[in-house]
C-alpha positions as CSV (number, residue, x, y, z in Angstrom):
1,X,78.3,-48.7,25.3
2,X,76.0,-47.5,27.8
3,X,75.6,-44.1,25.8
4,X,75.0,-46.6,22.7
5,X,72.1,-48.1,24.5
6,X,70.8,-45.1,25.4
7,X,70.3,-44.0,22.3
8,X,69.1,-46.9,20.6
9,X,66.1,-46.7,23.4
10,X,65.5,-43.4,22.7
11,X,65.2,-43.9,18.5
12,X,62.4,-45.0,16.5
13,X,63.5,-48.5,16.1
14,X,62.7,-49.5,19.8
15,X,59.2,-48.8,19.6
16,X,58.8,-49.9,15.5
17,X,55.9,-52.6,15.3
18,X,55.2,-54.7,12.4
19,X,51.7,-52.5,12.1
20,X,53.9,-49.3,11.6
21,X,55.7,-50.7,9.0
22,X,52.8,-52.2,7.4
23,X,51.6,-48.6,7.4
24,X,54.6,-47.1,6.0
25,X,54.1,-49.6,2.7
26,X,50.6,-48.0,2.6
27,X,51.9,-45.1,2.5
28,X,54.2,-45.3,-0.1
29,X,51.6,-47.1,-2.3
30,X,50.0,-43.8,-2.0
31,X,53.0,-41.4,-3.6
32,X,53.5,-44.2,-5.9
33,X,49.9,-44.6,-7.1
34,X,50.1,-40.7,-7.9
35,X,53.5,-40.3,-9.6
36,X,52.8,-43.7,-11.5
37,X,49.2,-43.8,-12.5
38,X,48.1,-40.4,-12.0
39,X,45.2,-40.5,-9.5
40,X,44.3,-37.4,-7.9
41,X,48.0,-36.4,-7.1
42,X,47.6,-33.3,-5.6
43,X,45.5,-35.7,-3.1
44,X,47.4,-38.8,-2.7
45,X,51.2,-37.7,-2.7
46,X,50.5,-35.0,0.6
47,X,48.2,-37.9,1.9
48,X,50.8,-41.0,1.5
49,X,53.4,-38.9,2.9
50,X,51.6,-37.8,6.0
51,X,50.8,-41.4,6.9
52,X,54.5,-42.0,6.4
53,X,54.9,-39.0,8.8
54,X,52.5,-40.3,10.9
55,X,53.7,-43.6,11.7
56,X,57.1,-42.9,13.0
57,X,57.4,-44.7,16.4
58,X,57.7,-42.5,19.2
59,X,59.9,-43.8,22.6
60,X,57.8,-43.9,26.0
61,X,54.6,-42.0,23.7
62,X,56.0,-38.4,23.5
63,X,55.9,-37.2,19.9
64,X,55.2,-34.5,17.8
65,X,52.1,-35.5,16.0
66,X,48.5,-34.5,15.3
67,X,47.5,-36.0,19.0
68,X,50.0,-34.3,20.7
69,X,49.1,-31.2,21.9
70,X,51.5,-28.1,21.5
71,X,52.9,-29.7,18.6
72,X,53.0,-27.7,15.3
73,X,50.9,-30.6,13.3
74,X,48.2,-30.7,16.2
75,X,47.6,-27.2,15.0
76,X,47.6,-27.9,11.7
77,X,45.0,-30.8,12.6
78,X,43.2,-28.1,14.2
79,X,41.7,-27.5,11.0
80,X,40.6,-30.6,10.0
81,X,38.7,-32.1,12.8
82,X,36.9,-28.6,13.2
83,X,35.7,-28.2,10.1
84,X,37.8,-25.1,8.5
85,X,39.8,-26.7,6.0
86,X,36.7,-28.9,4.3
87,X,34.9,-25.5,4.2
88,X,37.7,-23.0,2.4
89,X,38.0,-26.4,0.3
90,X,34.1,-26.0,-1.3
91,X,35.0,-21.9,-1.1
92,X,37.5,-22.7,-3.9
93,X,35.4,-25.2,-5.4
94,X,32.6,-22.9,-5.6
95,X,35.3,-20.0,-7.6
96,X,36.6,-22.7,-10.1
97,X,32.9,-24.2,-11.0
98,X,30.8,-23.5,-13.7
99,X,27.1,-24.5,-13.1
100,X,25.8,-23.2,-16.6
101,X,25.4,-27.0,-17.5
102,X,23.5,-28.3,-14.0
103,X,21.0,-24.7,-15.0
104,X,21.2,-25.5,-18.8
105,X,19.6,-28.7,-17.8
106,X,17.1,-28.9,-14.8
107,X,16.3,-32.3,-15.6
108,X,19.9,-33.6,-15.1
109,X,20.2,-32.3,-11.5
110,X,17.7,-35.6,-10.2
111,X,20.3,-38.1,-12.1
112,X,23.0,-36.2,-9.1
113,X,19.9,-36.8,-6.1
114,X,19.6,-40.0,-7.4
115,X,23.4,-40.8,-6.4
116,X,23.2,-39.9,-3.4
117,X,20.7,-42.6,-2.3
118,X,24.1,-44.5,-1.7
119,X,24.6,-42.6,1.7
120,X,21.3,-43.2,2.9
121,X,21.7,-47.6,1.6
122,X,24.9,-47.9,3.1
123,X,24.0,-46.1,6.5
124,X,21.1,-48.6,7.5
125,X,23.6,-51.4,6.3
126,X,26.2,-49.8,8.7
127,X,23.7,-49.8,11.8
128,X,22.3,-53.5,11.1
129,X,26.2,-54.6,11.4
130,X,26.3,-52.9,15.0
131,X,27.7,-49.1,14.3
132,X,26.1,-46.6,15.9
133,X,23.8,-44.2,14.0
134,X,26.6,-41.2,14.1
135,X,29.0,-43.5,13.0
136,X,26.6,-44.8,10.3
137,X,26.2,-41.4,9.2
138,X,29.3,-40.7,9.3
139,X,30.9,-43.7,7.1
140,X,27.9,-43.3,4.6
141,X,28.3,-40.3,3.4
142,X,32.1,-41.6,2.0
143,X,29.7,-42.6,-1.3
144,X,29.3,-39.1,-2.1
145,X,32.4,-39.4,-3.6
146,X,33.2,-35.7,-2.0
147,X,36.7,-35.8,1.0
148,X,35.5,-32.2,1.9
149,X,32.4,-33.1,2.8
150,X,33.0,-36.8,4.6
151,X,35.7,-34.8,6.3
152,X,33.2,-32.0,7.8
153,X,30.9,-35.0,8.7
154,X,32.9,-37.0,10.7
155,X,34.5,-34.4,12.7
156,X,30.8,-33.7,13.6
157,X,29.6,-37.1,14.0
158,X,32.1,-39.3,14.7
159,X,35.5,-37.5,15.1
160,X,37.1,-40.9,16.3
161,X,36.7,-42.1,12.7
162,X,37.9,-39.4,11.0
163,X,40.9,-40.5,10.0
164,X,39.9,-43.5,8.5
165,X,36.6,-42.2,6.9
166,X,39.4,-39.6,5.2
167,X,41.5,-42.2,4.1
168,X,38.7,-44.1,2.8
169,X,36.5,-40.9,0.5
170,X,40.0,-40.0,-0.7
171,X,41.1,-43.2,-2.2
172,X,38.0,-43.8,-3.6
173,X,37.8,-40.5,-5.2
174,X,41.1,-41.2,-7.0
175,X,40.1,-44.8,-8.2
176,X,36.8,-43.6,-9.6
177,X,38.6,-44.4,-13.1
178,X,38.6,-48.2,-11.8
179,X,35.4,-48.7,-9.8
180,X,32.9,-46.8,-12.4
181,X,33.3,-48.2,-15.6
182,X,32.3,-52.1,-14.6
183,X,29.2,-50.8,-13.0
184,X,28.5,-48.5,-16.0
185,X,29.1,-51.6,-18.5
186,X,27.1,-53.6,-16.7
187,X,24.2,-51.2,-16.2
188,X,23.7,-49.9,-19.5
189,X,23.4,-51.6,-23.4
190,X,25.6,-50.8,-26.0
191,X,22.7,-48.8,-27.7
192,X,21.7,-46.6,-24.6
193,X,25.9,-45.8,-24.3
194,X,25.4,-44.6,-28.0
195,X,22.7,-42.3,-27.6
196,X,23.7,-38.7,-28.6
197,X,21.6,-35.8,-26.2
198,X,20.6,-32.2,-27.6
199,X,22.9,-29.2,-27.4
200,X,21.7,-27.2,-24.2
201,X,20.6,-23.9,-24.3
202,X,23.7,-20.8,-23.7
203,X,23.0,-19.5,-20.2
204,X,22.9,-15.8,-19.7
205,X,25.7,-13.3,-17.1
206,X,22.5,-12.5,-15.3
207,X,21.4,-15.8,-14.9
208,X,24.8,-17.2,-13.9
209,X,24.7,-14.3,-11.0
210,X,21.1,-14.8,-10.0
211,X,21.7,-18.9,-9.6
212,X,24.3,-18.9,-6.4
213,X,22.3,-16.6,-4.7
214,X,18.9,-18.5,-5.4
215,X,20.7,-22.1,-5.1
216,X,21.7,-21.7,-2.0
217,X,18.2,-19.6,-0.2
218,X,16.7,-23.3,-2.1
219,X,19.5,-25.3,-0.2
220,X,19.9,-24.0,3.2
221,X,16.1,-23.5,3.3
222,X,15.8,-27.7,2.7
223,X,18.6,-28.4,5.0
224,X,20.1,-25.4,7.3
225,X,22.6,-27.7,9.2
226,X,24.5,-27.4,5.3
227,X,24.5,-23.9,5.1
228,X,28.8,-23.9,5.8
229,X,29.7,-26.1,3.5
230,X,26.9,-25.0,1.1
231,X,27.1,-21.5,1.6
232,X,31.1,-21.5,0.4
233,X,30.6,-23.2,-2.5
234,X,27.8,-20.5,-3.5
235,X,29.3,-17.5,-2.3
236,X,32.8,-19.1,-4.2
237,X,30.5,-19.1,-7.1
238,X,29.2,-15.8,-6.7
239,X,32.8,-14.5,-6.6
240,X,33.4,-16.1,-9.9
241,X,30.3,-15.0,-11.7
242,X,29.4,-11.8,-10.9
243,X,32.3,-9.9,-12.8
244,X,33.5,-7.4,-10.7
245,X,35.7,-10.3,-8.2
246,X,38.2,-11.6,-10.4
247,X,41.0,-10.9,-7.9
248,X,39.0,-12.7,-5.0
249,X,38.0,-15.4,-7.8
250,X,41.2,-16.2,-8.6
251,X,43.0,-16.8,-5.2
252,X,39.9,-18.8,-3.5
253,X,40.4,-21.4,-7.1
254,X,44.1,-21.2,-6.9
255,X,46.6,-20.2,-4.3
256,X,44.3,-20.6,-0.9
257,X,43.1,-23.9,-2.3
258,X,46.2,-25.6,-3.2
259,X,47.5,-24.8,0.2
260,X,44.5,-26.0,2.2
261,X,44.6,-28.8,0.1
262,X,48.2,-29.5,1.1
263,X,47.7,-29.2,5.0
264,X,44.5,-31.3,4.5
265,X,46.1,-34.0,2.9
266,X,49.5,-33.8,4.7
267,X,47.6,-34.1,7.9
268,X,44.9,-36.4,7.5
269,X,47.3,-38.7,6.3
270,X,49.6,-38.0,9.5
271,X,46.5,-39.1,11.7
272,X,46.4,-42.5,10.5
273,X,48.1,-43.8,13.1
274,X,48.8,-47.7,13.1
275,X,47.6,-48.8,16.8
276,X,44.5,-47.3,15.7
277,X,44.2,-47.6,12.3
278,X,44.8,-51.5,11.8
279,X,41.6,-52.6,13.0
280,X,38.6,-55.1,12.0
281,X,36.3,-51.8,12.3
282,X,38.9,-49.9,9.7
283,X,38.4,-52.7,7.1
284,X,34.5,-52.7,7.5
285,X,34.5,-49.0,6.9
286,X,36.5,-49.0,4.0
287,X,34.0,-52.6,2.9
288,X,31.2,-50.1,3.0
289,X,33.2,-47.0,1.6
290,X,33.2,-48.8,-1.7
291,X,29.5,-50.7,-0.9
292,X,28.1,-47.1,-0.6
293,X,29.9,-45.4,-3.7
294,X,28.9,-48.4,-6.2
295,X,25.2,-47.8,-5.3
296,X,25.6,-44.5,-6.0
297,X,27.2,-45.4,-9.4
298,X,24.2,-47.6,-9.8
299,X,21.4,-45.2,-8.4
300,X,22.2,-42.3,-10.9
301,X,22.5,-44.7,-13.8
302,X,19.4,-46.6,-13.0
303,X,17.3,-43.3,-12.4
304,X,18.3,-42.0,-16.1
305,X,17.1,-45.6,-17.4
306,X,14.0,-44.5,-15.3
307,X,13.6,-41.0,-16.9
308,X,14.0,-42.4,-20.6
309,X,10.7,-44.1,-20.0
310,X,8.8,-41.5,-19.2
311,X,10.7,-38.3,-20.9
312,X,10.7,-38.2,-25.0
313,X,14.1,-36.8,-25.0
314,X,16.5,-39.2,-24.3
315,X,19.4,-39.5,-21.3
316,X,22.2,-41.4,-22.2
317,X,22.1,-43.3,-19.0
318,X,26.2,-43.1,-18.5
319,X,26.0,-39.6,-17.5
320,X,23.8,-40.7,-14.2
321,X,27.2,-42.4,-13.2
322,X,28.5,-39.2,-13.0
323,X,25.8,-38.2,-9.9
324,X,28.2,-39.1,-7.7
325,X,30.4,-36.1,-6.2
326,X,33.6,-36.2,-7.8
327,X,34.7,-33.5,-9.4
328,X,35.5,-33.7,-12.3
329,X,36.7,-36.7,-12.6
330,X,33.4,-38.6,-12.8
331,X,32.4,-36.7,-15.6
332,X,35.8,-37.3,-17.7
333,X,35.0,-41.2,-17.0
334,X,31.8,-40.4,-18.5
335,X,33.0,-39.1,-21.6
336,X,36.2,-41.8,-21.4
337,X,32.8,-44.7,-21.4
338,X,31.2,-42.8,-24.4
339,X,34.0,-42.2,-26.4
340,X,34.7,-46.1,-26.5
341,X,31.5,-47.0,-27.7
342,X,31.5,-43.6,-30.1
343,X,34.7,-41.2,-30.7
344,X,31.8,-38.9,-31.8
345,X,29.6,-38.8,-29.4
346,X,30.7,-36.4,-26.7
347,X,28.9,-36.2,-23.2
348,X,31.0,-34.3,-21.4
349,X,29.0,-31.1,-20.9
350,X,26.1,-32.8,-19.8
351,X,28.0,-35.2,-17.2
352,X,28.7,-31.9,-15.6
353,X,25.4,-31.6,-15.0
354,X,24.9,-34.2,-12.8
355,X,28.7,-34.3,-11.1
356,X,27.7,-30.6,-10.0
357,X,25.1,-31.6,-8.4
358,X,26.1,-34.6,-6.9
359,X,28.3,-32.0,-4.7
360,X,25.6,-29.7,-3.8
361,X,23.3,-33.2,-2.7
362,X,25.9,-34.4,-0.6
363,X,26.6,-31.1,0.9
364,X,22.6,-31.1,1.6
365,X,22.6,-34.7,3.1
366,X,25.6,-34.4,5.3
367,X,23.3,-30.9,6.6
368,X,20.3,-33.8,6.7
369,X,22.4,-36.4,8.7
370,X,24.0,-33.8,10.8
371,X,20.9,-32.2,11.8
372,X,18.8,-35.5,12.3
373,X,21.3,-37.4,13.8
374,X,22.4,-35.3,16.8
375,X,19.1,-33.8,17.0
376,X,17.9,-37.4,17.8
């Protein structure tokens, strides 16, 4: 019996809490939200299993986690709070993008500035309710709709929220489907949802070439604290476009990031842990996650409302929802809203535009935030 006793001290079940459980649940919600509903799988189902991972009680605070050091997941970890995983993420990103739509289309690109005016809202909310400007910055940026780049942030400005701050930009990326479409409703009239926008022009090799290269001189020159995160989604791009790195092309869009994208989920989602996690400050960051990604919604719409005053040729003002940085799914919601209102109408292309962007603004303000914020 003594043995008995012994073990039962030494499993999981003497140090279980009610929060562990409760983060368990939270876990599963997120495999079953995946496998059931399809949002952002690939995401989710690493992520919800990780916090599973991650919230298996350890006896007397030994364990093998992401705080642990000499484990293998602190390693793994490694990559996330320094940065190196969010970066090989936009070098992929960069070799599977095609920005022919975002040059076909100058005009577009302000609809995807526009968005990002929810960073910059929600951070002076975040101070006025007592966080500090890093960790303002920090949990602002989650409107960007881009995990990469709220990832790279936070480990910057606020590592101590990082977990959370991941947690948060990756759920709302996947509910995107859920939270854009009342804004957009509400924003727009049936007759600016119908309105059908010109072909654009065909973009040339050369000029698909020559725009990574003078993209990001444009980018880094504006901010140069972006130049990681920008400069792998341009040199990704380059990779792609210029012909001759097809091999290179095809591994940064495929094999290297699908397995980034598994040790990013897998452990981002083993660093929520519960003692930390289940907190008032949690629940007011994930309040403004979702205050800071509707105002982006609502910036990029309202700015193409703006531009159809003053421009002859029409926007139709749904494609400004698609500002904000996720890719591509904002776009497809774009075309989802259009379609309902006309199965001809097809907006697709030109929500690219915009969703592009979006990802290259919020690479450029988190290199603005960074550099202001711990230059200050």
């Amino acid at each position: 019996m003594t043995m008995f006793y012994e073990f039962i001290a030494s499993s999981g079940w003497s140090s279980a809490t009610p929060g562990h459980g409760l983060m368990v649940i939270v876990g599963l919600i997120m495999i079953l939200l995946a496998i059931i509903r399809r949002y952002e799988p690939l995401l989710l189902v690493p992520m919800g299993f990780g916090v599973i991972l991650g919230n298996i009680p350890m006896p007397g605070g030994e364990g093998h986690g992401v705080y642990n050091e000499g484990s293998v997941l602190y390693y793994i970890y490694f990559g996330v709070k320094e940065g190196i995983f969010p970066a090989l993420i936009f070098l992929g990103i960069g070799a599977m993008t095609d920005f022919s739509a975002m040059f076909s289309a100058p005009r577009l690109v302000l609809l995807g500035a526009a968005a990002q005016i929810g960073i910059f809202v929600t951070m002076i909310g975040a101070m006025a309710i007592g966080f500090t400007p890093e960790e303002s910055g920090a949990i602002a940026i989650i409107g960007g709709a881009d995990g990469p780049t709220a990832i790279f942030l936070s480990s910057k400005l606020a590592p101590h929220l990082l977990p959370i701050i991941a947690i948060a930009s990756y759920s709302y990326m996947a509910l995107v489907p859920i939270i854009q479409p009342p804004i957009m409703r509400l924003l727009t009239t049936r007759k600016e949802r119908l309105i059908r926008m010109q072909s654009p022009r065909v973009i040339s090799q050369r000029e698909k070439i020559i725009f990574p290269i003078l993209a990001f001189l444009v980018a880094t020159l504006i901010a140069p604290d972006s130049i990681v995160l920008v400069g792998m989604l341009f040199f990704g791009n380059l990779l792609k476009e210029c012909g001759v790195t097809e091999r290179l092309a095809n591994t940064a869009r495929t094999s290297m990031v699908d397995i980034v994208t598994i040790l990013l989920g897998f452990s981002v989602g083993a660093s929520t842990q519960a003692d930390t996690f289940l907190s008032l400050g949690s629940f007011l960051i994930f309040v403004l996650g979702v205050f800071s990604f509707c105002i982006a919604t609502a910036g990029g719409i309202i700015f193409a409302k703006f531009m159809n005053l003053i421009t002859k040729e029409k926007i139709n003002p749904l494609v400004g929802a698609a500002g904000v940085s996720a890719v591509p799914m904002a776009a497809r919601v774009v075309q989802v809203e259009a379609h309902r209102e006309d199965p001809k109408n097809f907006v697709l292309y030109h929500a690219i535009a915009p969703n592009v962007a979006g990802v290259i603004g919020s690479a450029i303000g988190a290199g603005i935030l960074w550099s202001v914020l711990l230059g200050s």
